[in-house]
N, C-alpha and C positions, 0 to 999 in steps of 0.2 A: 410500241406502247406496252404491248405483255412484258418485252424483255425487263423496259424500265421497274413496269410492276414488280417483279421478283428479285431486281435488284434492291430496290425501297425496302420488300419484306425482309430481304436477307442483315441489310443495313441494323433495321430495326431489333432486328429478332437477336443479331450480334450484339450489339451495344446492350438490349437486355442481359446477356447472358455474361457481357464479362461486368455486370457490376458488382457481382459477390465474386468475382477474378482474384483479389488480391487476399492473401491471410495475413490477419494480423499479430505483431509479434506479440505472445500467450505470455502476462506477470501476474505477479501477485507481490503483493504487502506481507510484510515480515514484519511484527511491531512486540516485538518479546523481546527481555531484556539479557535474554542468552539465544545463539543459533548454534544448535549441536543437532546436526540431523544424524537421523538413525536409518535401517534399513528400508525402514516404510516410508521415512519422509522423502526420501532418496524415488522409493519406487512408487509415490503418486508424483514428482516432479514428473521421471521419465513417462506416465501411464498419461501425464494430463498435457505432455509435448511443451513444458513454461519452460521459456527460454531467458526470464528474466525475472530481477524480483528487487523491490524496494525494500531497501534493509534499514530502521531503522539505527543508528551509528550514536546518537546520544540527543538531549534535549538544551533549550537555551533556555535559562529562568533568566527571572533578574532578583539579583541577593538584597533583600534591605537593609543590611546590615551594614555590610561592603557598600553598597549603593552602585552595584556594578554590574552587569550581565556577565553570569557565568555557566559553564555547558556541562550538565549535572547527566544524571543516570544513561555514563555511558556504557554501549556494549561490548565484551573484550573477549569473551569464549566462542571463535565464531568458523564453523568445520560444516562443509556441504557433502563428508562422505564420498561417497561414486560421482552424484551428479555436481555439472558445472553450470550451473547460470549464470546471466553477465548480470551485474551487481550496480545496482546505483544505490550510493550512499545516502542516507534521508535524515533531515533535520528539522525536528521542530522546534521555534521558536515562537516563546507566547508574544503576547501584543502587549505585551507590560514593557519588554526588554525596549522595544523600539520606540513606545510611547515616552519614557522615560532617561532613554541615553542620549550623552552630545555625541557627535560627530566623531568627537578624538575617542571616547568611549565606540564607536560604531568600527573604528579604525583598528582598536585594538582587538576589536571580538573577532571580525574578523579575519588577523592571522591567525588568533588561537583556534578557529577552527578550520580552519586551513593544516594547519598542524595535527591537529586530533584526527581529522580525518586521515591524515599520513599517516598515525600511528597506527590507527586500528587497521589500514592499509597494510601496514607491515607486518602487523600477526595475523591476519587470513595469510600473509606469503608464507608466515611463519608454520602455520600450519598445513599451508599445502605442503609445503617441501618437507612436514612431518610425515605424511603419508605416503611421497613419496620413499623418502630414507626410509620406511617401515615397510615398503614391499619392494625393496632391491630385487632383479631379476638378472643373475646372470646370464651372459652371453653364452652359445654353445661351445663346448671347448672349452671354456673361458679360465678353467683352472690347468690347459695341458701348456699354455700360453710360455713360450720364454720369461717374460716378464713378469708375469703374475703376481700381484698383488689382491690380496684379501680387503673389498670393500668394506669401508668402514662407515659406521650408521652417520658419527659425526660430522667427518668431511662431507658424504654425500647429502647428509641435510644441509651444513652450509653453504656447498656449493649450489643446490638447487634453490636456495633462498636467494643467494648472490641472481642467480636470473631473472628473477622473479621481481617487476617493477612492480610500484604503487602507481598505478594508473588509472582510473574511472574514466570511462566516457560521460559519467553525467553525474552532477551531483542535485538532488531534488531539495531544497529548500521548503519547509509548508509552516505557514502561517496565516494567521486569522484577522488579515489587517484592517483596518477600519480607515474613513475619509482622515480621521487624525493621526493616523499612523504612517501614514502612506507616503510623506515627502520621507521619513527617516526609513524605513523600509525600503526601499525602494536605492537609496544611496546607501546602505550594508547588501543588497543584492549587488551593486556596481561595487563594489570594496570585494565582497566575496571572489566576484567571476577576477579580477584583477589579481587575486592568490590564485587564483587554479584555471590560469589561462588556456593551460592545453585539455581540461573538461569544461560540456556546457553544462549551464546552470538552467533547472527548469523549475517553476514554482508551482504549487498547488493553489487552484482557484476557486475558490468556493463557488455555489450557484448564483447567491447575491451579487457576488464579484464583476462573475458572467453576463447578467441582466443588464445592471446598471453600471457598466465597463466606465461609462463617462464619471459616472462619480466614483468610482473606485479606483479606476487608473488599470493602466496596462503594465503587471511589472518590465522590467529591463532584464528582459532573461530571452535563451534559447526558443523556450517550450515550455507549455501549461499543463498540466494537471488536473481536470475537471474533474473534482468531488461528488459526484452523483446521489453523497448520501448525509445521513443525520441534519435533514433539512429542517425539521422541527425540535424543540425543544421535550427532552423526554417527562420533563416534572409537571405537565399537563395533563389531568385527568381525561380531559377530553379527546384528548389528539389520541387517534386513530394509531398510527404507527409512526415513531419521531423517526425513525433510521430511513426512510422512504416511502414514496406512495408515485404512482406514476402518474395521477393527478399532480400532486405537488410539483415533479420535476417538469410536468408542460407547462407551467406556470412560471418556470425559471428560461428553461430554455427554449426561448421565443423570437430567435432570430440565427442566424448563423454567419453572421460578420463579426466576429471576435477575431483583434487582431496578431493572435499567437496560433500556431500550429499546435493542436492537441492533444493529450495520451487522454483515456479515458478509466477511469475507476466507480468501480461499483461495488455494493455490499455486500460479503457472502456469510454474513453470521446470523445469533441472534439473540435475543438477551429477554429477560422478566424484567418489568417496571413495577414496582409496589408502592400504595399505597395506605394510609389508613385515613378513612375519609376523604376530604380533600389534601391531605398532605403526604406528599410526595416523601417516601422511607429509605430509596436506594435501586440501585439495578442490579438483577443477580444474572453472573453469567453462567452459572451454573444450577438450574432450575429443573432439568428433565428430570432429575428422582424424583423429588419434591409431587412436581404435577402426576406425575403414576401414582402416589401412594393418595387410594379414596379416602384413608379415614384421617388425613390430615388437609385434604383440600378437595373443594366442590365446585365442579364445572359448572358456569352460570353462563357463556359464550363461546362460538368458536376463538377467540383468543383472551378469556377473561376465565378467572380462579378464586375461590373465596377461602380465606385459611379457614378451618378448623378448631385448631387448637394452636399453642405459640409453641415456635419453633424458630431454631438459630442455623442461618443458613449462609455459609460462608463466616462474615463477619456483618452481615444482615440481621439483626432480630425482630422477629414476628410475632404479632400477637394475634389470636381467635379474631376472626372479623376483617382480617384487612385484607386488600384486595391486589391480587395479580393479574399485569397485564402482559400476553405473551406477544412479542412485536419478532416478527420473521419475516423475511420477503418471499411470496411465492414462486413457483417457476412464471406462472402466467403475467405476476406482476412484473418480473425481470423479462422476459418478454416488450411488455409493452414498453417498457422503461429502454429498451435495445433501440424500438421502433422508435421512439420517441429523439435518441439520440442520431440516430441514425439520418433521420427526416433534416435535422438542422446542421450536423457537423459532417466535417471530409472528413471520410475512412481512408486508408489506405495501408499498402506493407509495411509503413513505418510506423503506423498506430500502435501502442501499446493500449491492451486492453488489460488492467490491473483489477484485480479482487481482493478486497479487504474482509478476512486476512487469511493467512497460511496459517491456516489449524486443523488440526487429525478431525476433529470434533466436527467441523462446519464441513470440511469437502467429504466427509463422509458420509453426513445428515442430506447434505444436497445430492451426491453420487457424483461420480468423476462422468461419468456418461450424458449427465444432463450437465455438468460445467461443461466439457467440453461441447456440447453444443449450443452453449452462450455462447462464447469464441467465435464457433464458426457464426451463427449469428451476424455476425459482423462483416 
């Protein structure tokens, strides 16, 4: 009976310990309308161990003019420097496009982005085998050579280009679809995966989405995307913090039988909401000078501000009296919000854990030392 005893303990004591066993694979959101990393952005990639990252690649409107959905502010200067992360392609399409197009329109959007994505495919190749041919390294010897031939920048860029496929393992689709949108959505995700059969297609799921799966429908894709943020509406005077609140998120995610296999996303910025009285003025992402300087604003909360005097901030204008609300996620509330996901969905080493977004500004305000243990968290 003691033997069995210490076998039970040891059973138990195992199974606790390998369930933080798996790591998961470490992204982030890229959502800028150019990617030129630089030294630093290169050495928080390598410092924060991300091995992946959702790049924005361009947007789907729909034109009223044309009467047509067309894929506007794409991105085309696109260099990772030293570091290599595996890249999934991200496209947002609004809920106008899909509310609004037939079928043969749905047919057509989806080669042309099928195509776009090829192209910008082809200038990342284009660019790496620029870096390549730009640090040619001869071989030893290499000039005592019978044969010798002096490398040349051109050939070796285009040959290094020649190897160099368009190929994504995943292409992320994110839209905001609604009970009306959803029969046409849903057949442009089956028309997409049908262009680019050899990547899967994984959509972004909003919280609502997640809740109320029956009314929203389950897209026809790979893998999901759960949005863990901008759960509230920011032009509410009252609302506490629109980008999150770990209240808010128990209140969405209240079951764990969603029928897709999950990557997880969560917020890492932060932004100012202004006001003047009840009317909602604009969101300024760039607020930290502003709040330091005392003789143009007055701390009236931990995350509330009264102007001073009028001042023009970004493309923001301010007038004496109107009021700032400063919405930032804490460590403590990402925390709970970790535990919170945690409790309802499967982890595992296939997990992508993504943070929105990859800015000097935000992982430096946070510290790579506490991102990095969000991550492990997981």
């Amino acid at each position: 009976m003691k033997n069995a005893f210490f076998v039970l303990l040891f059973v138990v004591l195992s199974s606790g310990n390998r369930e933080n066993d798996h790591k998961v694979i470490r992204s982030f959101c890229y959502w800028k309308t150019n990617l030129y990393f630089q030294e630093e952005d290169d050495s928080l990639v390598n410092k924060l161990d991300v091995k992946h990252m959702y790049v924005r690649f361009f947007d789907v409107d729909y034109n009223p003019y044309s009467k047509e959905p067309l894929p506007v502010a794409t991105i085309w200067d696109i260099s990772f420097n030293k570091s290599n992360p595996e890249i999934t392609p991200s496209i947002f399409i609004t809920n106008e496009v899909v509310l609004k197009s037939d079928t043969k329109q749905l047919d057509s959007l989806a080669v042309r982005m099928a195509k776009r994505i090829e192209q910008i495919g082809k200038k990342m190749n284009d660019t790496k085998a620029d870096i390549i041919a730009s640090n040619i390294v001869y071989p030893k010897d290499y000039y005592k050579q019978k044969d010798y031939k002096p490398l040349n920048y051109d050939s070796v860029r285009s040959a290094e280009s020649a190897k160099l496929k368009v190929a994504f393992k995943e292409i992320l689709i994110d839209c905001d679809w609604t009970e009306k949108s959803q029969k046409n959505y849903f057949y442009l995700l089956k028309q997409i995966k049908s262009q680019l059969p050899s990547s899967k297609i994984a959509a972004t799921i909003r919280l609502w989405q997640y809740k109320y799966a029956s009314k929203a429908g389950i897209p026809p894709v790979d893998k999901g995307l759960l949005m863990c943020y901008n759960i509230t509406k920011p032009d509410d005077l009252q609302t506490k913090n629109s980008i999150a609140t770990s209240e808010e998120l128990a209140q969405y995610i209240t079951h764990g039988d969603y029928k897709l296999k999950l990557d997880i996303a969560l917020p890492l910025y932060s932004w100012a909401v202004a006001f003047r009285g009840n009317q909602f003025k604009g969101i300024l992402s760039d607020y930290d000078q502003l709040i330091k300087d005392t003789s143009k604003v007055k701390k009236t909360s931990d995350t509330k501000y009264v102007l001073q005097d009028d001042i023009l901030v970004g493309q923001t204008y301010l007038r004496n009296g109107d009021e700032i609300r400063i919405e930032k996620i804490s460590d403590s509330e990402l925390d709970k919000m970790i535990s919170i996901i945690k409790n309802k969905i499967q982890i595992d080493n296939q997990t992508k854990v993504t943070f929105f977004s990859f800015d000097k500004k935000y992982i430096n305000d946070y510290g790579t030392e506490n991102i990095s243990n969000y991550y492990a968290r997981f």
